[in-house]
C-alpha positions in Angstrom: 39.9 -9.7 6.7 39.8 -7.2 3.8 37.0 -4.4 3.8 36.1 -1.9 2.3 36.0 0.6 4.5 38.5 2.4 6.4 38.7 3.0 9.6 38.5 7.1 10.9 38.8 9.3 13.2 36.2 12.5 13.8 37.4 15.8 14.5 36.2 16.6 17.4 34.0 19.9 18.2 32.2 21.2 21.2 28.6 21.1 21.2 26.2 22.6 23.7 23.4 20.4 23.0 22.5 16.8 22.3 19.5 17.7 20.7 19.7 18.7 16.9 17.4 21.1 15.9 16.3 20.3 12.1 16.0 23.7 11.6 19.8 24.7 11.9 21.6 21.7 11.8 23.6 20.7 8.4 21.7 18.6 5.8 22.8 14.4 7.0 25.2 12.6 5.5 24.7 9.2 4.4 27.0 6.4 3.0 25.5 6.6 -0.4 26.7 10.6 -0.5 30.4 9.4 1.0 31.1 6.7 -2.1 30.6 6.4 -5.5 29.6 3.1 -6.8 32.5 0.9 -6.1 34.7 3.8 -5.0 36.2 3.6 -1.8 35.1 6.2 1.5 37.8 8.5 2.0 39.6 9.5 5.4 38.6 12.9 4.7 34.9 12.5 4.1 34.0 10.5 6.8 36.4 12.6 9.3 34.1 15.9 7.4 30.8 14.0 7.9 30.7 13.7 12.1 32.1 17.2 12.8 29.9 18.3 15.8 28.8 14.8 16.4 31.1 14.5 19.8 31.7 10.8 19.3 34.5 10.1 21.4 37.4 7.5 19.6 38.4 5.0 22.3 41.3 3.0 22.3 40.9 -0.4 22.5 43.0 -0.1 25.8 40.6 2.3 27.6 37.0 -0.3 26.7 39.5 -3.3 28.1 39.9 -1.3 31.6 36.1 0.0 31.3 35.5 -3.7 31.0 37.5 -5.5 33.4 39.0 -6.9 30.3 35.8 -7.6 28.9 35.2 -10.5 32.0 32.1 -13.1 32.3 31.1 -10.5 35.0 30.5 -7.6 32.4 29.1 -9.9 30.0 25.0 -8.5 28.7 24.4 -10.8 25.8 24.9 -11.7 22.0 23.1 -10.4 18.9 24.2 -10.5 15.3 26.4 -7.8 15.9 28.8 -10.1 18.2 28.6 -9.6 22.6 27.7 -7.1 24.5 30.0 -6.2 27.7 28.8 -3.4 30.5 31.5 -0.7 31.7 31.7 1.8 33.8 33.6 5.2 32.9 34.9 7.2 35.8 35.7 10.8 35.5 39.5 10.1 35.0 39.5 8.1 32.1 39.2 11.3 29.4 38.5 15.1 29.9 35.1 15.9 29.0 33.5 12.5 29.4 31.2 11.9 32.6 31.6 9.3 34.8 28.4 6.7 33.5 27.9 3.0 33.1 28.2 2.0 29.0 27.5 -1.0 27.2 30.3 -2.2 24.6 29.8 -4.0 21.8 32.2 -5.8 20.3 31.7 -6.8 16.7 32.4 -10.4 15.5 33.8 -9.6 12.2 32.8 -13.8 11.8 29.3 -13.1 12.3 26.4 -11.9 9.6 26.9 -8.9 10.4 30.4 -6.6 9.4 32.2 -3.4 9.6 29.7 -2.2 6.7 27.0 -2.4 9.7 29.8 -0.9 12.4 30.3 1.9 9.8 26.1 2.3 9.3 25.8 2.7 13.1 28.6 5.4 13.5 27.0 7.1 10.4 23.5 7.2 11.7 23.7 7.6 15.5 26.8 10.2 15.1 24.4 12.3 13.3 20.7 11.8 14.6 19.5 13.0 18.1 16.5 11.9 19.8 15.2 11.2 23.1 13.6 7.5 21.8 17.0 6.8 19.9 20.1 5.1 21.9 23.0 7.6 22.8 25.9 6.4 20.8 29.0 7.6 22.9 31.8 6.4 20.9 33.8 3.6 18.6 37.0 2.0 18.3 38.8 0.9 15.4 42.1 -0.3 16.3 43.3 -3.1 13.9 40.8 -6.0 13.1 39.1 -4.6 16.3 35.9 -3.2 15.8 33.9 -1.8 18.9 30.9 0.6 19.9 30.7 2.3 23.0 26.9 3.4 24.1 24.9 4.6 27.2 23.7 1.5 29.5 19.9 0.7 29.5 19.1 -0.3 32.9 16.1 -2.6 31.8 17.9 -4.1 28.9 15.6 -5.0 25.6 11.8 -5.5 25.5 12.3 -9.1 24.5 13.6 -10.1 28.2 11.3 -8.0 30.0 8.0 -9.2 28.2 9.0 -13.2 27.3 11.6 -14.1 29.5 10.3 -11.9 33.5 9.9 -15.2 35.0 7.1 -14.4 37.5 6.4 -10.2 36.9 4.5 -9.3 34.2 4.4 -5.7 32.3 1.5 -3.6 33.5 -0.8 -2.4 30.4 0.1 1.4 31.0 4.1 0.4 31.1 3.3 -1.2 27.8 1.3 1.6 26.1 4.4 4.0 27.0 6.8 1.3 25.5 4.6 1.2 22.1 4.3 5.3 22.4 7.9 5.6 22.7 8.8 3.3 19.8 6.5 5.0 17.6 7.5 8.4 18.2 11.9 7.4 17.7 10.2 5.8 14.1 8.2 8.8 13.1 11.3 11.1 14.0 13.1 9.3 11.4 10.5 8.9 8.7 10.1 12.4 8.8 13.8 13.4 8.5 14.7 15.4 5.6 16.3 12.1 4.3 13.8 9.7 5.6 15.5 6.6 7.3 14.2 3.5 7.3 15.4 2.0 10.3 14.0 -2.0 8.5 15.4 -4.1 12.4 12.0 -3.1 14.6 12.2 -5.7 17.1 11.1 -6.2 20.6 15.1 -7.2 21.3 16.0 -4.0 19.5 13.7 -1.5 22.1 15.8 -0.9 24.7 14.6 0.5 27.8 16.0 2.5 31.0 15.2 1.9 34.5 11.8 4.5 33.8 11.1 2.4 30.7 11.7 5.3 28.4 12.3 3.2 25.2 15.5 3.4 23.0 15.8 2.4 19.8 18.9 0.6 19.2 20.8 -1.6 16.7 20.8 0.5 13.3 23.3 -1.6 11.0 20.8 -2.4 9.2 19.4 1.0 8.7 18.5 2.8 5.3 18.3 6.4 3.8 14.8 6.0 2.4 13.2 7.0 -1.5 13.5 10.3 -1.8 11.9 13.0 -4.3 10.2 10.8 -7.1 11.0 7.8 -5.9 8.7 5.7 -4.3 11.0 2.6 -2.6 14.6 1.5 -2.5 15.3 -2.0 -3.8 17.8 -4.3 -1.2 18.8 -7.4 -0.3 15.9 -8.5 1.9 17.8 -9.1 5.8 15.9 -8.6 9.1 14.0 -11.0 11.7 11.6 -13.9 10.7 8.4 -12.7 11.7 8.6 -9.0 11.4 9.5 -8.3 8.0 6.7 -6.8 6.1 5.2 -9.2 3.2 5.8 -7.2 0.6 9.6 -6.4 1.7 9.9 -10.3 1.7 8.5 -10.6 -2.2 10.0 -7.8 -3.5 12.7 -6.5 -1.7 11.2 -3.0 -2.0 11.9 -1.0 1.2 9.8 2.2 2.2 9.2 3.7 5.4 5.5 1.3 5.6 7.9 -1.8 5.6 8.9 -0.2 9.2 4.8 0.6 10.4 3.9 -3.3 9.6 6.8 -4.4 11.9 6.0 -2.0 14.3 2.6 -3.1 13.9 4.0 -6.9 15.4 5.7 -5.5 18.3 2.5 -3.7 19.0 0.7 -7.2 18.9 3.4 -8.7 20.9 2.5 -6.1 24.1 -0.9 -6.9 23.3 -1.0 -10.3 23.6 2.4 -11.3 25.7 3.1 -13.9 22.5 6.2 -13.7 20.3 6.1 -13.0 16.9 7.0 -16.3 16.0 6.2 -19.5 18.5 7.1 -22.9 17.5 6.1 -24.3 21.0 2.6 -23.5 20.5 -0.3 -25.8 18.4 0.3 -25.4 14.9 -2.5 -22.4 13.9 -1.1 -20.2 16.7 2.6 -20.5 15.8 2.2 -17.0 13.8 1.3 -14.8 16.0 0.1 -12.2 12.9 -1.7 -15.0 11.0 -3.5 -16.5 14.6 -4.6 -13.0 15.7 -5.2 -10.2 13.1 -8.6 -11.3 11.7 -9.6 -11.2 15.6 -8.4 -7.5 16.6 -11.4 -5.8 14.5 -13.7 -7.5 16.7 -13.7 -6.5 20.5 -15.8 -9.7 21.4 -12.7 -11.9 20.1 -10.0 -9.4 22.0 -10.0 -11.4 25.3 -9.0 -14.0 23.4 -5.5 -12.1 22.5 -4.6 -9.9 25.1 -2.1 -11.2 27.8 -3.8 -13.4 30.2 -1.1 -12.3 32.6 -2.7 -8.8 32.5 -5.5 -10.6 34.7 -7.8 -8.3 33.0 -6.0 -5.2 34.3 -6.2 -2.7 31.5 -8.3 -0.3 29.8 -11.2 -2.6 27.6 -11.6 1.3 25.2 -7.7 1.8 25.4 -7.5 -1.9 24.3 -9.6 -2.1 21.5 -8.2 0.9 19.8 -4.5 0.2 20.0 -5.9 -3.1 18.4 -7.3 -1.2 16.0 -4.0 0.5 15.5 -2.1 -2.7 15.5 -4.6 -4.2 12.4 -3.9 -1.4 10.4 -0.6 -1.4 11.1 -0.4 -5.3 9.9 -2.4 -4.4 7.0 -0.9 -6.4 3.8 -1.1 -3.3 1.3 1.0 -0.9 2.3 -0.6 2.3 0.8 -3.6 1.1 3.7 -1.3 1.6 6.7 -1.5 4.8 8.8 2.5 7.0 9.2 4.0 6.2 12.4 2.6 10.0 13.4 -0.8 8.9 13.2 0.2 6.2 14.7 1.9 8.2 17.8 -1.7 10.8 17.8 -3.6 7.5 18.0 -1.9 5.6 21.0 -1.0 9.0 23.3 -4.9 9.9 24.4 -5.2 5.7 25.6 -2.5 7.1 28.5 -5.5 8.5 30.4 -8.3 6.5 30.2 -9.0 5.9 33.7 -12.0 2.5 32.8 -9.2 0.0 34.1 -11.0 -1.9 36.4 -10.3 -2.1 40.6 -10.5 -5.1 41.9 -9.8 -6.3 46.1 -6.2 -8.0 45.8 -5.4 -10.2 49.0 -2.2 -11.1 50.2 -1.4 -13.6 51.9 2.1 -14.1 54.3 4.2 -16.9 54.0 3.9 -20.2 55.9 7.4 -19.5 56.8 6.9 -16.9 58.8 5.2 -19.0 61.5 1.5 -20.0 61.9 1.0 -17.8 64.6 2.1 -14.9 62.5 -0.2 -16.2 59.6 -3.2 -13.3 58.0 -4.5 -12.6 55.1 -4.5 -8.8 54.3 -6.8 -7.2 52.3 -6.2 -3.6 50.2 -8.1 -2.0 47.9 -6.5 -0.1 44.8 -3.5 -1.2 45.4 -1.2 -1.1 42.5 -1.3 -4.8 41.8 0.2 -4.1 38.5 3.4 -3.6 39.8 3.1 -6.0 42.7 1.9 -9.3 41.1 -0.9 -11.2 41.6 -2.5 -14.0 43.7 -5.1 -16.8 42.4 -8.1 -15.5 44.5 -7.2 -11.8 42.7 -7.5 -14.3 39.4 -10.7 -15.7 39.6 -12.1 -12.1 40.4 -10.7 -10.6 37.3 -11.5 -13.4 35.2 -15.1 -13.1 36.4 -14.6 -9.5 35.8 -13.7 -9.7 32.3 -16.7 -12.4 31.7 -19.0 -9.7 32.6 -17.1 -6.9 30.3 -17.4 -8.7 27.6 
């Protein structure tokens, strides 16, 4: 397969921190500085371009050992990108590089998306440092072979954790730190010298570790935004059906907004435990923005959207205004929605409301266990959030919530 790009190799540099301050770091290169308009990206460039980014060049010898070959065992999953493997890098495999678990993605040059995406995410996450961005460790280029090595998430993606848990469901203030940590990795890069727009917010793109400190992930499709008089960038419209923002769809006009009203339906998605997009549901409900929008301006109406899961287990004030946030965020005129900043100043104070309601939670012990050994057990302010709930604990809520409202 011919491309356009070749492969490279940075020159490696020590570097006492991962964190880049704005203030002294170099100015960030993009792929529209490296080439000319048809003109090819030279060795030299590119090689120039991640000095100090301590990306480590694997072969593809050393991610086949870290892999176990890349076995059914390692396996994580499959996006556009190609699959995902885990590995685990012991101390002896390089100087320099610390023993951690990685995840290795290995990109299916057959698939939508190309080594002009492989080359995007060595561009962007060799350069930008943030706590609420995913580590980029590495990359391999080694023939057709096209790979990216990053830090493991312990938790995997919000999609899996909030639509496919069977049987544990995502207490209200894990789900407020999700939204607060994808807000804050977005306003990081709106406000970058060159804004990015990062145009693929998705719940399966928020990674999260084993604290559920999010991650964002997954920036092939990622842009250097409009910069001095502009006021968009015109591109080939690509992302995920259901969070794309309406006038991005139209026009094809990209700003950082086209990132706050997809943002705005992952936001709607904690809210409510619903997918963006639900074909299994009655027909007026399929779309999750269309069904439940007009209702988040009115808290009577919000018990109708929030997870029933929740069992009426978060904060009714904390609630309504990261609804609030989540209508403006969806707004159909850009110009009306709030900067991921506001956004981030708006969400952090719903952290410590303390109006979540207590409620008795009983337990009771498996028939297994023997008659004789049978009791119920019951335990006030327990953290039933984190421990499930039972039907009795139900009723109590829902009763609960009938009087709130």
């Amino acid at each position: 397969m011919k491309h356009f790009f070749g492969c490279f190799k940075p020159k490696k540099k020590s570097s006492k921190h991962d964190q880049v301050s704005k203030q002294h770091s170099p100015k960030r290169v993009s792929l529209s500085d490296l080439s000319g308009q048809g003109s090819p990206i030279s060795f030299n460039d590119l090689s120039n371009s991640l000095v100090g980014s301590s990306l480590h060049v694997f072969t593809l010898t050393e991610l086949k050992k870290i892999t176990n070959k890349f076995s059914l065992s390692n396996y994580l999953g499959e996006g556009g990108f190609g699959t995902v493997y885990k590995g685990f890098i012991d101390d002896k495999l390089r100087p320099g590089l610390e023993a951690q678990a990685v995840a290795v993605k290995n990109l299916d040059l057959a698939g939508p998306q190309g080594h002009k995406e492989w080359l995007a995410e060595i561009i962007f996450l060799g350069q930008l440092k943030h706590p609420h961005l995913v580590k980029l460790i590495g990359y391999c280029c080694e023939d057709e072979h096209r790979l990216l090595v990053y830090e493991y998430m312990d938790r995997g993606n919000l999609d899996k954790l909030l639509f496919k848990n069977c049987g544990a469901t995502l207490p209200w203030s894990t789900r407020l730190k999700i939204a607060i940590g994808a807000a804050k990795g977005l306003a990081f890069l709106h406000e970058e010298e060159k804004p990015v727009i990062y145009r693929d917010v998705k719940a399966s793109n928020i990674l999260l570790d084993a604290d559920y400190t999010v991650k964002l992930s997954d920036f092939g499709l990622a842009k250097d935004g409009p910069e001095g008089d502009e006021t968009h960038i015109t591109t080939r419209v690509m992302g995920t059906q259901g969070y794309a923002a309406p006038e991005y769809i139209m026009t094809g006009h990209l700003t950082t907004m086209s990132d706050v009203y997809s943002f705005g339906v992952v936001l709607l998605e904690l809210l409510a435990g619903r997918r963006s997009v639900d074909k299994s549901r009655q027909h007026r409900e399929q779309d999750l923005v269309k069904w439940a929008r007009p209702q988040l301006k009115d808290p009577h109406k919000l018990d109708r959207i929030m997870d029933q899961s929740l069992e009426g287990q978060y904060s009714a004030e904390g609630a309504k205004k990261a609804a609030l946030v989540a209508y403006q965020c969806l707004s159909h005129h850009s110009k009306c929605r709030p900067t991921m900043r506001t956004v981030v100043k708006t969400l952090e104070p719903l952290q410590y409301l303390n109006d979540i309601p207590i409620v008795p939670f009983v337990y009771v012990v498996p028939s297994e266990v023997g008659k004789e050994d049978k009791k119920e057990v019951q335990k006030k302010g327990c953290d039933q959030n984190q421990n499930g709930h039972t039907k009795n604990g139900l009723k109590h809520r829902r009763k609960l919530m009938a009087e709130r409202s």
